[in-house]
N, C-alpha and C positions, 0 to 999 in steps of 0.2 A: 417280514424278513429283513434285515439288516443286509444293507450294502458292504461293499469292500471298502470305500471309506468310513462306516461307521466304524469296522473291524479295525483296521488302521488308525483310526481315533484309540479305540478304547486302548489297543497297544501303548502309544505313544503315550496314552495321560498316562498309566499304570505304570509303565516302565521308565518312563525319564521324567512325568514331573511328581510321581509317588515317592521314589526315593529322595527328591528334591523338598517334599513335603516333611516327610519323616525325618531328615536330617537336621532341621532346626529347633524339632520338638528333644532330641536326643539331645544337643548340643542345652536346651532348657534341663533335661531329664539330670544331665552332670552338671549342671548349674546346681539344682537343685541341695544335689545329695554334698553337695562337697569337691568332687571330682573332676572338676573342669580344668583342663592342663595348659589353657591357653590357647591365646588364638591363633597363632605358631602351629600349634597343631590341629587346627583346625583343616587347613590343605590337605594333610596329610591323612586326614579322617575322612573327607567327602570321598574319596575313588569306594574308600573298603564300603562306605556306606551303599552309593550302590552295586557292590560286587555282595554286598551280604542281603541287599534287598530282592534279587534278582527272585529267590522261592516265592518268598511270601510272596511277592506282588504277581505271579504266577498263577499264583492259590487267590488271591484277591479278584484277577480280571478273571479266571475263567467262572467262578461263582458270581460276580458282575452280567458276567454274559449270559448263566443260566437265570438267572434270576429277572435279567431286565426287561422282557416281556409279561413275564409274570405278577410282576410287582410293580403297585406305585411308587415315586421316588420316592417320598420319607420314610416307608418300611425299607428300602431295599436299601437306603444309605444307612439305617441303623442295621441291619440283618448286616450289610459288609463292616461297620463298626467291628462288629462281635467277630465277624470273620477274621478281620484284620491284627483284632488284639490276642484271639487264638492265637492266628499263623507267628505270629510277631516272637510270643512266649516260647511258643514248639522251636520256633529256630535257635532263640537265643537258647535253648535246652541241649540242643542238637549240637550246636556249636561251638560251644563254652568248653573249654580247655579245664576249669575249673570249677569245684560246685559254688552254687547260687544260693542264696540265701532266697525264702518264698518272698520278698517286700521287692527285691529286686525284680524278681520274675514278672511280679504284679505290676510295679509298676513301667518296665520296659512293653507292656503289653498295650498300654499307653500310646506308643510309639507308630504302632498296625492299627490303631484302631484312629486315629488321627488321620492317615494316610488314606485308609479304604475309604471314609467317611468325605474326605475332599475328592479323591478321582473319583467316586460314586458320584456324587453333586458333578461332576464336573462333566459325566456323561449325560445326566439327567437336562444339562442347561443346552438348550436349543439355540442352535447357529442362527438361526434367525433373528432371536432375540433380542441380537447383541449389532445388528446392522441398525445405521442411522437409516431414518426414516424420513422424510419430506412432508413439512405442512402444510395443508393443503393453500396458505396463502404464499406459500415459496412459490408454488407451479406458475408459470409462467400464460399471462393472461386470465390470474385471478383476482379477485378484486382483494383490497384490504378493508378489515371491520371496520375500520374509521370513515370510510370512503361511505 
């Protein structure tokens, strides 16, 4: 069973630092193509990025949550890859004021599947882990190897 802080984690990676993820990939994506307007507009592009992330990464943590019991990490961070680069396409489908060419489609899909794949890994990596740890010749009243 998953605690209310785990639940509270998986919110937070998915929702503020997913769209944080996906915004630099986008910013490579209009690099790529041509389309990059400067970095002037860059400011003015992170708010929409996360106001237009807000589904997908909806769609990303609650298939994260179905899945995290059931799955070892590295299925479950490629199975949200897939999720990711879905949700990613369907919105920019959804959303697009105008039609899309499929090269586009495909590769903004790029963009989710980048995303789900780090806050996935990002659930998977244990708090523990990452605490310093004490050698056993630090503790005080131990000997050292030299000694």
């Amino acid at each position: 069973m998953i605690s209310l802080r785990g639940r509270m984690k998986r919110f937070a990676i998915f929702m503020l630092v997913g769209p944080a993820v996906g915004f630099p990939v986008v910013l490579l994506r209009q690099l790529f193509t041509g389309r990059f307007a400067g970095w002037e507009a860059v400011a003015y592009q992170l708010p929409f990025a996360y106001v237009f992330a807000v589904l997908p990464s909806l769609v990303m943590l609650l298939v994260d949550w179905l899945l995290f019991e059931r799955l070892r990490p590295w299925p479950r961070i490629g199975a949200l890859a897939v999720v990711g680069y879905v949700a990613s396409a369907v919105m920019l489908l959804i959303w697009s004021p105008n039609q899309l060419h499929l090269s586009q489609i495909l590769t903004f899909g790029i963009v989710g599947a980048a995303q789900a794949a780090v806050c996935s890994w990002l659930m998977s990596v244990d708090g523990q882990a990452w605490q310093w740890t004490r050698r056993p010749s630090a503790e005080p009243g131990a000997r050292s190897p030299s000694a």
